[in-house]
C-alpha positions as CSV (number, residue, x, y, z in Angstrom):
1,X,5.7,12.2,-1.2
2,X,4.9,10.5,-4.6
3,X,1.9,9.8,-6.1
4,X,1.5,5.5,-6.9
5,X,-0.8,6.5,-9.5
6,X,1.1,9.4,-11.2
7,X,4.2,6.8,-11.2
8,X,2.7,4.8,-14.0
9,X,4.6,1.2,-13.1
10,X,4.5,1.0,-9.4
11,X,5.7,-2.5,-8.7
12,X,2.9,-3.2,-6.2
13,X,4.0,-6.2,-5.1
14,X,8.0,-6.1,-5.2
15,X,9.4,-7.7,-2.0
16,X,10.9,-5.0,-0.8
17,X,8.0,-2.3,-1.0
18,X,7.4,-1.5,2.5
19,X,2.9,-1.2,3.0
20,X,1.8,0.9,6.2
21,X,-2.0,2.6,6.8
22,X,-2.8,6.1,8.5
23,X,-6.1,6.1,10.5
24,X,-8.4,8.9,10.3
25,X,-6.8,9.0,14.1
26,X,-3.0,9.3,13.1
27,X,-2.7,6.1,14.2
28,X,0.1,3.5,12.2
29,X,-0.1,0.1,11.1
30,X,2.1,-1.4,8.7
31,X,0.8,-3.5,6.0
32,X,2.2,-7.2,5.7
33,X,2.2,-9.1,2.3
34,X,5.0,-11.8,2.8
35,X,2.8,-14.8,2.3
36,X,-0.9,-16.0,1.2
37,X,-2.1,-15.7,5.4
38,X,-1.9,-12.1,5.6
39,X,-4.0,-11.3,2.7
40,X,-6.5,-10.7,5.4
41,X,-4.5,-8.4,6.3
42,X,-4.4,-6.6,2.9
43,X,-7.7,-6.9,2.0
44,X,-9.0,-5.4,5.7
45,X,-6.2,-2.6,4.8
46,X,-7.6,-1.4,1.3
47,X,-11.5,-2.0,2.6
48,X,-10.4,0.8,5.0
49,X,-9.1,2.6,2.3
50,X,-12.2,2.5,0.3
51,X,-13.9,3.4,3.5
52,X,-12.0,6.5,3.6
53,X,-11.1,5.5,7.1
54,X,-7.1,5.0,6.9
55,X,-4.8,6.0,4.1
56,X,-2.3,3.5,2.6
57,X,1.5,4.5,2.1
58,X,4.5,2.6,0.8
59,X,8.2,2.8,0.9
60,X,9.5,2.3,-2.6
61,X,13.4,1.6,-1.8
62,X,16.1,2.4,-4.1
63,X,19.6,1.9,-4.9
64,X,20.6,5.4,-3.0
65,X,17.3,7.0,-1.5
66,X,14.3,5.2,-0.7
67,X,10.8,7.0,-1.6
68,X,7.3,7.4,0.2
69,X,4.3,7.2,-2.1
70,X,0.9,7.8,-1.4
71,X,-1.3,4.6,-2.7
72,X,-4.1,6.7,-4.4
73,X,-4.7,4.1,-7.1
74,X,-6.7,1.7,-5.0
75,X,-8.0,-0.3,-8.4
76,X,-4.3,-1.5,-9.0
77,X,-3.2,-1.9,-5.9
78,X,-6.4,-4.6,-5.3
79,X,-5.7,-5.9,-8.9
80,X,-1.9,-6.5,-7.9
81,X,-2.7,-8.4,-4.8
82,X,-6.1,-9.9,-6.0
83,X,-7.9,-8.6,-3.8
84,X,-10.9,-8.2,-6.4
């Protein structure tokens, strides 16, 4: 697993980056961003990440591997999707 953050130019909002959220029960959700109605969605997803109450992955696919990052620059990832 990669860090977001540690990446430098994480393209936050690329079409093809897949969004999911770990519960502090293990439990998984993925993360939708296809259209303005589910920025609800997005914005409930990173409040719970502030809350320490789910972590947020992503899916960064490549041309021959695809890699998992850990989102652990919550500041970008809201400025990317305007959530702030």
């Amino acid at each position: 697993m990669r860090s977001a953050q540690e990446a430098g130019n994480f393209p936050y909002k690329m079409s093809t980056v897949c969004y999911f959220e770990v519960d502090e029960n293990g439990s998984l959700s993925q993360v939708y961003q296809k259209n303005k109605s589910d920025r609800p969605k997005v914005l409930e997803a990173y409040q719970r990440a502030i809350n320490k109450t789910a972590t947020l992955y992503a899916v960064w696919p490549g041309r021959w591997s695809s890699d998992l990052f850990i989102i652990d620059d919550l500041d970008a990832f809201a400025k990317a999707f305007d959530l702030i």
